[in-house]
PDB file with one MODEL, atoms N, CA, C and O in Angstrom:
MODEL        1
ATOM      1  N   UNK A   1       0.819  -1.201   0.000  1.00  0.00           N
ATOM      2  CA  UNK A   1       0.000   0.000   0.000  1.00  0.00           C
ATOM      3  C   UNK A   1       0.862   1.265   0.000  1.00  0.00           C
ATOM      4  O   UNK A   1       0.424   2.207  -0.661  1.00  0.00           O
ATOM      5  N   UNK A   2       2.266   1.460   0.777  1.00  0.00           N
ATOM      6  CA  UNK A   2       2.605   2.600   1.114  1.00  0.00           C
ATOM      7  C   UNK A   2       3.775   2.717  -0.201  1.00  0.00           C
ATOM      8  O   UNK A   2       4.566   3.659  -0.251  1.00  0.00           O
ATOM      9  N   UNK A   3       3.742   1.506  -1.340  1.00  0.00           N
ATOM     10  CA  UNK A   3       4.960   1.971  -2.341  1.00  0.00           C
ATOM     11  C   UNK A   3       3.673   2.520  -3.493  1.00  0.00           C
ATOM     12  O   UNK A   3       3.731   3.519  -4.210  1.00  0.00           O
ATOM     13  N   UNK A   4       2.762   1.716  -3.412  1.00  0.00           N
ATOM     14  CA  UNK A   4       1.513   2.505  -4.479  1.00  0.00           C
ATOM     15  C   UNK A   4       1.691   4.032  -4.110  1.00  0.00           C
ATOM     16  O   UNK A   4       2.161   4.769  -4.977  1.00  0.00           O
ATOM     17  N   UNK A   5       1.345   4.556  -2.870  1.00  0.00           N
ATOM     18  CA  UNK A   5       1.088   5.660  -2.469  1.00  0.00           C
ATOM     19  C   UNK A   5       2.368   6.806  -2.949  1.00  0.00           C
ATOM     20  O   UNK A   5       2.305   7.984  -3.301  1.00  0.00           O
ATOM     21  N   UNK A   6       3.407   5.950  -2.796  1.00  0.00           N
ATOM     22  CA  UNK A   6       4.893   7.260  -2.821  1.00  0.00           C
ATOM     23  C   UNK A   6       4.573   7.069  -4.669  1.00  0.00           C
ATOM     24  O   UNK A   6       4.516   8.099  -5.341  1.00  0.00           O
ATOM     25  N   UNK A   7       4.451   6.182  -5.106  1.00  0.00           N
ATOM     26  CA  UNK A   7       4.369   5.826  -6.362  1.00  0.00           C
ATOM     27  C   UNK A   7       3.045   7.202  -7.210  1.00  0.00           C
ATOM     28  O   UNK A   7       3.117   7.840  -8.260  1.00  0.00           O
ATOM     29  N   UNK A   8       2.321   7.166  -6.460  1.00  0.00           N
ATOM     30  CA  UNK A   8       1.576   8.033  -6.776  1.00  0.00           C
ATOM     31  C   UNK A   8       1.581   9.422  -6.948  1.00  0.00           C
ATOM     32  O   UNK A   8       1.152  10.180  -7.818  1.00  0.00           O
ATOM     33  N   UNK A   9       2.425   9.609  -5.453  1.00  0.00           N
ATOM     34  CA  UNK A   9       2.731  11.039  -4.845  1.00  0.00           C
ATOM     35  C   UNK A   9       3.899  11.309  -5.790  1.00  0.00           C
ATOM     36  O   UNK A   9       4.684  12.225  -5.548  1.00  0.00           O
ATOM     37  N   UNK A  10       4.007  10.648  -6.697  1.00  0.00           N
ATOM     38  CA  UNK A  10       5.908  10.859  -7.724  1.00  0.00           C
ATOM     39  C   UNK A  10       4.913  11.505  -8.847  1.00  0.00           C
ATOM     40  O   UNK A  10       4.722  12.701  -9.067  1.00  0.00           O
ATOM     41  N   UNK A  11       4.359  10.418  -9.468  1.00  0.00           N
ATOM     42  CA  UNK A  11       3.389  11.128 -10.370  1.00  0.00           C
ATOM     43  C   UNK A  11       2.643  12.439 -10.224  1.00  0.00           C
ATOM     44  O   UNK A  11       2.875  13.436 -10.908  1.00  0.00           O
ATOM     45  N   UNK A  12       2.018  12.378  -9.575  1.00  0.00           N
ATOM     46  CA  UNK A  12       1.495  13.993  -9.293  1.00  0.00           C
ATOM     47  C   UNK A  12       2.886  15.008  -8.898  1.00  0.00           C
ATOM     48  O   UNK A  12       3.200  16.007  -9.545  1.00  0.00           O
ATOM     49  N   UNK A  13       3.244  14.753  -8.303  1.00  0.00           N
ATOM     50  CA  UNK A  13       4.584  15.319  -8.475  1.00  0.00           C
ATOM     51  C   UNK A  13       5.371  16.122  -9.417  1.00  0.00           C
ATOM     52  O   UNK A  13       5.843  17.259  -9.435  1.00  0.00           O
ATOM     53  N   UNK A  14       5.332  15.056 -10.226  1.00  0.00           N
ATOM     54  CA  UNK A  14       5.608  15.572 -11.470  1.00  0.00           C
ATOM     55  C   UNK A  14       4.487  16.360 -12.842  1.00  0.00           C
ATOM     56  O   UNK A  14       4.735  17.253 -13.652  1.00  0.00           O
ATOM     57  N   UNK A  15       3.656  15.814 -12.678  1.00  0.00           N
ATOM     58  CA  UNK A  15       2.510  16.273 -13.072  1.00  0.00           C
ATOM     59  C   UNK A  15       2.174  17.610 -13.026  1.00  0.00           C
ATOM     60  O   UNK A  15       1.673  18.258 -13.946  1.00  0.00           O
ATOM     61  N   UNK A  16       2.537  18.094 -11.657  1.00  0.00           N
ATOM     62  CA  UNK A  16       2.517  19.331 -11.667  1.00  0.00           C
ATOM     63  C   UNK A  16       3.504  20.212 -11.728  1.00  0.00           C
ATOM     64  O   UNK A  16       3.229  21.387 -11.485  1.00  0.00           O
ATOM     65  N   UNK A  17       4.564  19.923 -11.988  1.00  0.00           N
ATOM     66  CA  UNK A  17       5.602  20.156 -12.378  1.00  0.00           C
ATOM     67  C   UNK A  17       5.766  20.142 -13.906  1.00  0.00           C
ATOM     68  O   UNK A  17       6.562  21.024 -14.229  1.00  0.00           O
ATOM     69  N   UNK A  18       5.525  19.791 -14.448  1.00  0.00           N
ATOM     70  CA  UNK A  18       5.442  19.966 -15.978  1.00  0.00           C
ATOM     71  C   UNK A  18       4.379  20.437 -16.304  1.00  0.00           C
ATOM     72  O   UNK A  18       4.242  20.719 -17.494  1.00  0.00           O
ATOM     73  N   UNK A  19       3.352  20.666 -15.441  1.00  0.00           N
ATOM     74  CA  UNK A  19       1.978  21.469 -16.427  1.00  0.00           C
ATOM     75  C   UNK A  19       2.971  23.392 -15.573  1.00  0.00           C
ATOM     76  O   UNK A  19       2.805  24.510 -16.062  1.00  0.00           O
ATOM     77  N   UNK A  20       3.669  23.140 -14.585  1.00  0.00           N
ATOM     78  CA  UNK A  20       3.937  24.786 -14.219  1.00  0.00           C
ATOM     79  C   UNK A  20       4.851  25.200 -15.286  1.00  0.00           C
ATOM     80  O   UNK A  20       4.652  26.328 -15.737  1.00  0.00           O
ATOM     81  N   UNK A  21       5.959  24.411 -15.856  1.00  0.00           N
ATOM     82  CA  UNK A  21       6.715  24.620 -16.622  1.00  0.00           C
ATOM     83  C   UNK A  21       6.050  25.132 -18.132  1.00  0.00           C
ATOM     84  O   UNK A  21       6.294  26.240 -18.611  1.00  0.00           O
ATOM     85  N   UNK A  22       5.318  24.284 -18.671  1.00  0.00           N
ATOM     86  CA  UNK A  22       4.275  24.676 -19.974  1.00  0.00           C
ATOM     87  C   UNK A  22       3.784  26.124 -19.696  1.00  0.00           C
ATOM     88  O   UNK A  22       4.035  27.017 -20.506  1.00  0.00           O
ATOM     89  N   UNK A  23       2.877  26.435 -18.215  1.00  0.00           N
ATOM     90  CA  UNK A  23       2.572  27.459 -18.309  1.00  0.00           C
ATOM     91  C   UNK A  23       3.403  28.450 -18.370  1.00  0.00           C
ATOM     92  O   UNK A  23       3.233  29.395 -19.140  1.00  0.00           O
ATOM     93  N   UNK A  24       4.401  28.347 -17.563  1.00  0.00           N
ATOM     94  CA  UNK A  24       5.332  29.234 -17.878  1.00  0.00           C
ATOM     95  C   UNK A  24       5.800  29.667 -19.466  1.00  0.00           C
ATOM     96  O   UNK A  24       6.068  30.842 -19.718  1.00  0.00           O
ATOM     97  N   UNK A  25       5.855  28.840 -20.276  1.00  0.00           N
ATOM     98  CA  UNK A  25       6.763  29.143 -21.295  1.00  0.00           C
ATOM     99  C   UNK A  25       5.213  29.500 -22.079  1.00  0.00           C
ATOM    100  O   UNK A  25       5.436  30.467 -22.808  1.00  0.00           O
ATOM    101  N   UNK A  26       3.818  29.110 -22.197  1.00  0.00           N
ATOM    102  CA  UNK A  26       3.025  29.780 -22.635  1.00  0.00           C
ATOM    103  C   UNK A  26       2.694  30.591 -22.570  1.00  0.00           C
ATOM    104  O   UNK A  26       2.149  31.032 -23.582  1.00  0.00           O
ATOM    105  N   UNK A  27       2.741  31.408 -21.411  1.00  0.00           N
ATOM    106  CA  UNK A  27       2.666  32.176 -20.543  1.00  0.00           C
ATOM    107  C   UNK A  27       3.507  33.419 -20.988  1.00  0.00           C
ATOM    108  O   UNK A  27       3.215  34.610 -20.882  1.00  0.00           O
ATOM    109  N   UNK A  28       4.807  32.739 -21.598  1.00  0.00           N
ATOM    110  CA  UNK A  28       5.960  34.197 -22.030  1.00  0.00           C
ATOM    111  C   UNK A  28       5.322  34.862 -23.943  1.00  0.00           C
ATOM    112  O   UNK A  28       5.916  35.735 -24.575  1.00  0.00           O
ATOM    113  N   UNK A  29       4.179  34.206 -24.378  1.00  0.00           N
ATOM    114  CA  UNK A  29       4.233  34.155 -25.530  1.00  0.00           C
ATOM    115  C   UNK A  29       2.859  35.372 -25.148  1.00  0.00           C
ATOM    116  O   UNK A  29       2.866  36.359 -25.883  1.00  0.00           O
ATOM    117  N   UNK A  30       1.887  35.329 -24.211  1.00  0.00           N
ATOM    118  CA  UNK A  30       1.443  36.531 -23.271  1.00  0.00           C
ATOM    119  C   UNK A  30       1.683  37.875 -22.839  1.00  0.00           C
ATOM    120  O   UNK A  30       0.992  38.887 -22.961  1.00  0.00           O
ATOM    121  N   UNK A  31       3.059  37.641 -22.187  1.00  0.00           N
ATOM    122  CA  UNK A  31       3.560  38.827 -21.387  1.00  0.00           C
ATOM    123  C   UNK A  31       4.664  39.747 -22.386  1.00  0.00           C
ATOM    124  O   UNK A  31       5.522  39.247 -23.114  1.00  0.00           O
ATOM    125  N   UNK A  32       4.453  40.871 -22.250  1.00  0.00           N
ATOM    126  CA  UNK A  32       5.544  41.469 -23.023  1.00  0.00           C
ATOM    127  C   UNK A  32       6.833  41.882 -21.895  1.00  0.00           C
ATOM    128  O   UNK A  32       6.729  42.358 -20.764  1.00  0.00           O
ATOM    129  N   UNK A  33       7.969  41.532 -22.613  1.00  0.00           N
ATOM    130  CA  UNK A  33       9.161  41.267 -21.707  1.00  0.00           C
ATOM    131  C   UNK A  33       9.949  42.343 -22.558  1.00  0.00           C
ATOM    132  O   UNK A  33      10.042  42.397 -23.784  1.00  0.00           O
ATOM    133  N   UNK A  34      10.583  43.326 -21.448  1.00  0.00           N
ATOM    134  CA  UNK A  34      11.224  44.262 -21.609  1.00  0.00           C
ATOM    135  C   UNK A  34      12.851  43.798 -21.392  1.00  0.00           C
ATOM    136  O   UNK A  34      13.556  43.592 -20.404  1.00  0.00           O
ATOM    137  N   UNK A  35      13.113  43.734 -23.331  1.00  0.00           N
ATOM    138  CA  UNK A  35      14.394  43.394 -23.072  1.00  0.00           C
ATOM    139  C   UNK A  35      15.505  44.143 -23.191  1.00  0.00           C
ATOM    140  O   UNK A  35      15.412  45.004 -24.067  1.00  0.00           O
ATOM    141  N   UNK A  36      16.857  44.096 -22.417  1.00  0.00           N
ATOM    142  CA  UNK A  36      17.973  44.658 -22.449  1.00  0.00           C
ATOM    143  C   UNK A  36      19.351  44.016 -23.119  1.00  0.00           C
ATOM    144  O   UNK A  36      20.356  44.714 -23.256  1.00  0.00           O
ATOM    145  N   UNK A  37      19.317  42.918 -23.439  1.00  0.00           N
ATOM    146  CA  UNK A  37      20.522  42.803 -24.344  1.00  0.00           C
ATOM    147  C   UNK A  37      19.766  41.738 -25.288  1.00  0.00           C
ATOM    148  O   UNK A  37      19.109  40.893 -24.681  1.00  0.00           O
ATOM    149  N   UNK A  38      19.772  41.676 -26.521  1.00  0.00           N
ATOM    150  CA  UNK A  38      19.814  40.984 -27.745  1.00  0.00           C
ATOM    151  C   UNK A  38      18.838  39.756 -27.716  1.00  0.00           C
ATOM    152  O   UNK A  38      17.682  39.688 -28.134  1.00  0.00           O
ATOM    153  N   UNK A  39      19.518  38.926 -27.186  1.00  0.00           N
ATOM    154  CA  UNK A  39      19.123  37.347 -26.601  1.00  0.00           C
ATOM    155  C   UNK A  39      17.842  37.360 -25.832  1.00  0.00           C
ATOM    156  O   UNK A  39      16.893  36.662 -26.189  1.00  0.00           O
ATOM    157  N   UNK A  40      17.795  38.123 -24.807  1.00  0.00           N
ATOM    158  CA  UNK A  40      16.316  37.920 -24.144  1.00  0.00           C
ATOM    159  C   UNK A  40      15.372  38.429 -24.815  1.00  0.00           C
ATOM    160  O   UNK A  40      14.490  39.114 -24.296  1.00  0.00           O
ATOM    161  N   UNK A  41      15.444  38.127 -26.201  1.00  0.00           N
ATOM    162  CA  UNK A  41      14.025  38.784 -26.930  1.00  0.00           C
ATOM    163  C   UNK A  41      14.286  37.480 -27.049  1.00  0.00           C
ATOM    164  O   UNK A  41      14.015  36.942 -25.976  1.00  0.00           O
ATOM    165  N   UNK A  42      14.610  36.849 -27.692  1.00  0.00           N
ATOM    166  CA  UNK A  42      14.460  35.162 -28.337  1.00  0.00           C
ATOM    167  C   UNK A  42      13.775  34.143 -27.467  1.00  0.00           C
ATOM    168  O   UNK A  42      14.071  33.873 -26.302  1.00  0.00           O
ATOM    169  N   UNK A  43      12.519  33.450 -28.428  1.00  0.00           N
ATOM    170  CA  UNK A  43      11.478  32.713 -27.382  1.00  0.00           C
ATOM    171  C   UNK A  43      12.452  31.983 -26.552  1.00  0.00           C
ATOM    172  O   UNK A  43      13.624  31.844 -26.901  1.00  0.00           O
ATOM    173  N   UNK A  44      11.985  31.534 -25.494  1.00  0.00           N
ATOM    174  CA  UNK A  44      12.043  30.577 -24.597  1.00  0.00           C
ATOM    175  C   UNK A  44      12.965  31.007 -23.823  1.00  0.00           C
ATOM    176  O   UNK A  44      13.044  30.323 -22.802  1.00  0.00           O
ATOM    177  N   UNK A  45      13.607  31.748 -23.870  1.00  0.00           N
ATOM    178  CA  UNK A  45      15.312  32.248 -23.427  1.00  0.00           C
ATOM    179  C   UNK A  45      15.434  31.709 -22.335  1.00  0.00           C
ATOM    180  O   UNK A  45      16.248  30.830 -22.050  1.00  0.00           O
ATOM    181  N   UNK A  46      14.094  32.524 -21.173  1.00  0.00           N
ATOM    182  CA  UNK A  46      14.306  32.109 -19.688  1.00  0.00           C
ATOM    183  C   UNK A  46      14.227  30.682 -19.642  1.00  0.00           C
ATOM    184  O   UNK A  46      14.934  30.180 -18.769  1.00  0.00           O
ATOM    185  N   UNK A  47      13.640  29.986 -20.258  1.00  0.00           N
ATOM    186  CA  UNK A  47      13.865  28.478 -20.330  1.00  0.00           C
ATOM    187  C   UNK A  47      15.279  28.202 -20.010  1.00  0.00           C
ATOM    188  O   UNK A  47      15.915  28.169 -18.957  1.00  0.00           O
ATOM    189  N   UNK A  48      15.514  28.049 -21.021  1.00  0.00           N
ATOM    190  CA  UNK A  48      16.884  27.887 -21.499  1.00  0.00           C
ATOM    191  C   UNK A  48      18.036  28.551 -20.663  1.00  0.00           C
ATOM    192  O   UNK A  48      19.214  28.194 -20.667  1.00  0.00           O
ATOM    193  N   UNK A  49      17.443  29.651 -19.898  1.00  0.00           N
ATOM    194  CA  UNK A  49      18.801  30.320 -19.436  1.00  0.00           C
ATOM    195  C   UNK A  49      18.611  29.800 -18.192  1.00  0.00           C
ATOM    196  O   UNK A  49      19.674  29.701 -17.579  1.00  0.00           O
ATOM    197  N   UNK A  50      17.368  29.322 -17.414  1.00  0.00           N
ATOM    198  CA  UNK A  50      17.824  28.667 -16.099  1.00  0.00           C
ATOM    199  C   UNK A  50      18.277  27.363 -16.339  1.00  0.00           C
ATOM    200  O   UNK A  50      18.889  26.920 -15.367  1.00  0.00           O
ATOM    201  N   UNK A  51      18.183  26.473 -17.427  1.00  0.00           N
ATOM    202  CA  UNK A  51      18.285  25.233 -17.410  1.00  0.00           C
ATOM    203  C   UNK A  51      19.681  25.294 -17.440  1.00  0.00           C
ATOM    204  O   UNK A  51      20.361  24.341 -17.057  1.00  0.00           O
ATOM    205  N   UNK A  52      20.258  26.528 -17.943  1.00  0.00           N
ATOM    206  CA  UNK A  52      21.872  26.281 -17.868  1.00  0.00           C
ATOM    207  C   UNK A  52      22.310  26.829 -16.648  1.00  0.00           C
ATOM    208  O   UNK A  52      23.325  26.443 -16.068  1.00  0.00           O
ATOM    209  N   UNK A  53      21.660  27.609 -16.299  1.00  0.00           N
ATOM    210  CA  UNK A  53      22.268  27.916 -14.497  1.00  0.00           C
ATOM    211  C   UNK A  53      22.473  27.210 -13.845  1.00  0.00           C
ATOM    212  O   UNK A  53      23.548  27.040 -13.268  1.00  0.00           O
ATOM    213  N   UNK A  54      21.459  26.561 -13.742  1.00  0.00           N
ATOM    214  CA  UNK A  54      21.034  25.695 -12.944  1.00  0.00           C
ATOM    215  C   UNK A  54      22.242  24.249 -12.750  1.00  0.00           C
ATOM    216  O   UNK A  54      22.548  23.882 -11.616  1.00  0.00           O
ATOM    217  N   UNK A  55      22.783  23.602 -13.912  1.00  0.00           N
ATOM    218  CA  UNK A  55      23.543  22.788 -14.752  1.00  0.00           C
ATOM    219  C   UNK A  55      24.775  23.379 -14.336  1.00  0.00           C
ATOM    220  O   UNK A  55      25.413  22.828 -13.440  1.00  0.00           O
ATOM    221  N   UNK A  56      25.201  24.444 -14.878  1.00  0.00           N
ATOM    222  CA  UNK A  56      26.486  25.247 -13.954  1.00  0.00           C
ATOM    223  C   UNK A  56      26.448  25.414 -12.643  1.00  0.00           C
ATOM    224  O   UNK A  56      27.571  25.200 -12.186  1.00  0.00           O
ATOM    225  N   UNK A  57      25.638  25.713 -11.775  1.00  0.00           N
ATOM    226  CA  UNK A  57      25.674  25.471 -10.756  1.00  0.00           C
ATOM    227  C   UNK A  57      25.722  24.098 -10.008  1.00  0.00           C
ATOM    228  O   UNK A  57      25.814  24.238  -8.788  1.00  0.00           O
ATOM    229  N   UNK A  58      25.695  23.238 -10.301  1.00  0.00           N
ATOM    230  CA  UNK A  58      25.750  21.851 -10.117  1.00  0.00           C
ATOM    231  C   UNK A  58      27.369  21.352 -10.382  1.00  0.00           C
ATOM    232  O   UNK A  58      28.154  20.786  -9.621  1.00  0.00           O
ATOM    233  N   UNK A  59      27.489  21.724 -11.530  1.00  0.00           N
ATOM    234  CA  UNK A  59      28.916  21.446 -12.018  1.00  0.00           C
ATOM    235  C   UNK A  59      29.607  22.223 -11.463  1.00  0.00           C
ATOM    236  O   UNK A  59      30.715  21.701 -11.339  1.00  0.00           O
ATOM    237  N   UNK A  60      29.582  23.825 -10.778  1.00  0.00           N
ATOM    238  CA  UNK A  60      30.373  24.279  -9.975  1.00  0.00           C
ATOM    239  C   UNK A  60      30.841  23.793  -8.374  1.00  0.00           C
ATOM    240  O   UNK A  60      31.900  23.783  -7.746  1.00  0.00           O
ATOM    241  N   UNK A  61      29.229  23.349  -8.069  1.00  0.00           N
ATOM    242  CA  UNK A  61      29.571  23.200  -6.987  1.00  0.00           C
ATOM    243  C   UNK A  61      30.248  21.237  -6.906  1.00  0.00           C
ATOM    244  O   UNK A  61      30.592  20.602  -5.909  1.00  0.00           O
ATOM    245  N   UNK A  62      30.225  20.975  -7.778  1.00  0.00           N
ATOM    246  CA  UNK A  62      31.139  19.175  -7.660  1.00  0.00           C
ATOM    247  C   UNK A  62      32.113  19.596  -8.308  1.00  0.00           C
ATOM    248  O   UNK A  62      32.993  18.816  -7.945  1.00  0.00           O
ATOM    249  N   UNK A  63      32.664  20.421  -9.153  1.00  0.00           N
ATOM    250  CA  UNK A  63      34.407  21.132  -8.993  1.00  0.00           C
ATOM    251  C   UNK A  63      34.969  21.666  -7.403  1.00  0.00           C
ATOM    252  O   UNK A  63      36.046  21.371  -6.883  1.00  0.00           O
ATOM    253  N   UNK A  64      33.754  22.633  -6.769  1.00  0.00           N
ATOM    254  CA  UNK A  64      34.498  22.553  -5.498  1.00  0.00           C
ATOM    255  C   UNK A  64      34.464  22.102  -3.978  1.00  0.00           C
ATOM    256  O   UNK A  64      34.847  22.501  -2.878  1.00  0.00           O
ATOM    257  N   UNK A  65      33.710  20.923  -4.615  1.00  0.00           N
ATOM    258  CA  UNK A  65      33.953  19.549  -3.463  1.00  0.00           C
ATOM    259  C   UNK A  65      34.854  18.859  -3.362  1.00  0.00           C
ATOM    260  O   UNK A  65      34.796  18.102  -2.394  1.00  0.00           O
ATOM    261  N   UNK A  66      36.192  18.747  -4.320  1.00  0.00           N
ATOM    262  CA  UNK A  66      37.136  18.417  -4.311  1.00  0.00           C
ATOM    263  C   UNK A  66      38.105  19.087  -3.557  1.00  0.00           C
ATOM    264  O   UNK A  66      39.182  18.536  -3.329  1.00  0.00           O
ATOM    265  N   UNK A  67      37.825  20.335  -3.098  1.00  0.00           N
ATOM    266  CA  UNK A  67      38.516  21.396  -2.546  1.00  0.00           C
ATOM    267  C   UNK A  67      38.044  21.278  -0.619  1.00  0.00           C
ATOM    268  O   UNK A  67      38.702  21.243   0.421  1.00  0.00           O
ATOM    269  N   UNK A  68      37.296  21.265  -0.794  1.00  0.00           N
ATOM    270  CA  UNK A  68      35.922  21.176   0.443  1.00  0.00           C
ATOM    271  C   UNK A  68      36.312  20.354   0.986  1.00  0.00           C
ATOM    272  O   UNK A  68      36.978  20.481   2.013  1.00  0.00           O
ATOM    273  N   UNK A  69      35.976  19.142   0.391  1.00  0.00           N
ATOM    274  CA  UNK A  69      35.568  17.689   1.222  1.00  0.00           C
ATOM    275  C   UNK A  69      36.996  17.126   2.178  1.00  0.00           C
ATOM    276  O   UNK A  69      38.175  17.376   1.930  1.00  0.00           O
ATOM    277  N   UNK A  70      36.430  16.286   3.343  1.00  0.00           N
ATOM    278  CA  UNK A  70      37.231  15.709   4.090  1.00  0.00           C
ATOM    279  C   UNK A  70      36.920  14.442   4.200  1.00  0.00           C
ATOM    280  O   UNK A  70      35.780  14.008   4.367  1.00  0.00           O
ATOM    281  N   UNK A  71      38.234  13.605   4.084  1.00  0.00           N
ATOM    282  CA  UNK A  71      37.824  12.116   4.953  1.00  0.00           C
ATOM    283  C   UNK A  71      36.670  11.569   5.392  1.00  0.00           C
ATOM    284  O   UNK A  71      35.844  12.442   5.659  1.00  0.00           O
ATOM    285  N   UNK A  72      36.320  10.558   5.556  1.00  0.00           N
ATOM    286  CA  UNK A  72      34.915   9.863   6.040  1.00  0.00           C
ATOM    287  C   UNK A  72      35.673   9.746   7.527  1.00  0.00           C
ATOM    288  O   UNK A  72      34.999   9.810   8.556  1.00  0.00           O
ATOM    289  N   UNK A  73      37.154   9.566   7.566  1.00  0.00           N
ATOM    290  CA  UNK A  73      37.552   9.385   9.364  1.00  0.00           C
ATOM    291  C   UNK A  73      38.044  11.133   9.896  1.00  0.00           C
ATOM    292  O   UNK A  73      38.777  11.319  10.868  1.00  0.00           O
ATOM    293  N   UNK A  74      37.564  12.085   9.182  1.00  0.00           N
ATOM    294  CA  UNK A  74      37.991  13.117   9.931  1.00  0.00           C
ATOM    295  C   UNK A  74      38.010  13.764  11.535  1.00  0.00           C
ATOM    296  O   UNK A  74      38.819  14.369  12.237  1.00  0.00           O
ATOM    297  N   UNK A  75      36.541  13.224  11.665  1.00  0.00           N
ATOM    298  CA  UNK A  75      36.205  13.699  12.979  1.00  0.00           C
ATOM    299  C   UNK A  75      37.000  12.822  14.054  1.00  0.00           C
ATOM    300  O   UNK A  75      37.562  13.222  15.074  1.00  0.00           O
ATOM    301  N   UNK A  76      36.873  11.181  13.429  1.00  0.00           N
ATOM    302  CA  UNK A  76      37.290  10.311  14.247  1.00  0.00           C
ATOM    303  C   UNK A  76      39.227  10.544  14.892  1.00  0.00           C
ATOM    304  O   UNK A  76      39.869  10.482  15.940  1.00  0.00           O
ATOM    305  N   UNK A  77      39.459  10.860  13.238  1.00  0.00           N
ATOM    306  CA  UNK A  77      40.798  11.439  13.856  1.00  0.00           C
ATOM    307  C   UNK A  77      41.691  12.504  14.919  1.00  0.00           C
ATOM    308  O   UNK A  77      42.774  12.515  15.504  1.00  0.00           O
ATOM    309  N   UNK A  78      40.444  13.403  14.745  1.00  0.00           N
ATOM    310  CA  UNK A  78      40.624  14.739  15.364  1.00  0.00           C
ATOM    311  C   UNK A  78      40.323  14.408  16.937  1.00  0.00           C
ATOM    312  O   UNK A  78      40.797  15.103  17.836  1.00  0.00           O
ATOM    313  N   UNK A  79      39.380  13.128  17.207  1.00  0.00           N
ATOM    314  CA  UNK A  79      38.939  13.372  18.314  1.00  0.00           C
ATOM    315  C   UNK A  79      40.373  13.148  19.525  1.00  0.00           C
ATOM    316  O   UNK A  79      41.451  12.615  19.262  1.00  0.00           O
ATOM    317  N   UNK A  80      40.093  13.535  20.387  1.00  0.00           N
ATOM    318  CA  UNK A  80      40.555  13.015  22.073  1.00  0.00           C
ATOM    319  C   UNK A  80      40.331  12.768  23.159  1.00  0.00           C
ATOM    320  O   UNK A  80      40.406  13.559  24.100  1.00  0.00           O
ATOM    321  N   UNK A  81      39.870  11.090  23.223  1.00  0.00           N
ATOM    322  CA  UNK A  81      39.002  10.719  23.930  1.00  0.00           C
ATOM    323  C   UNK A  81      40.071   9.879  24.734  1.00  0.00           C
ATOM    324  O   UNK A  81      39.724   9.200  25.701  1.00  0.00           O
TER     325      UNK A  81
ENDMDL
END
């Protein structure tokens, strides 16, 4: 009963998640968007320009987890017990 249920709750989930996304981008074909450089006149842009933020930001931040990260025995080492 409770894997039907998460099973369900994924679907709607998503469901509404892709009907917000549609509206959105239908939504820009609506609104008049006051643009300042070149590119943000071109449909979908904001689409497109968070999907790459978003993507760079991901990839930035696992470039500097290599920098970041410590040992799985860090704490254990440090301790003094």
């Amino acid at each position: 009963m409770e894997k039907r249920k998460a099973k369900n709750n994924k679907v709607i989930a998503w469901s509404v998640l892709i009907i917000a996304l549609a509206a959105t981008i239908i939504a820009e074909n609506f609104i008049h968007v006051h643009v300042v450089f070149g590119l943000e006149g071109r449909m979908f842009f904001h689409a497109w320009y968070g999907l790459i933020m978003c993507a760079a930001i991901v990839i930035f931040s696992k470039f500097l987890g290599f920098f970041v990260k410590r040992k799985e025995s860090y704490y254990k080492e440090n301790r003094n017990d």
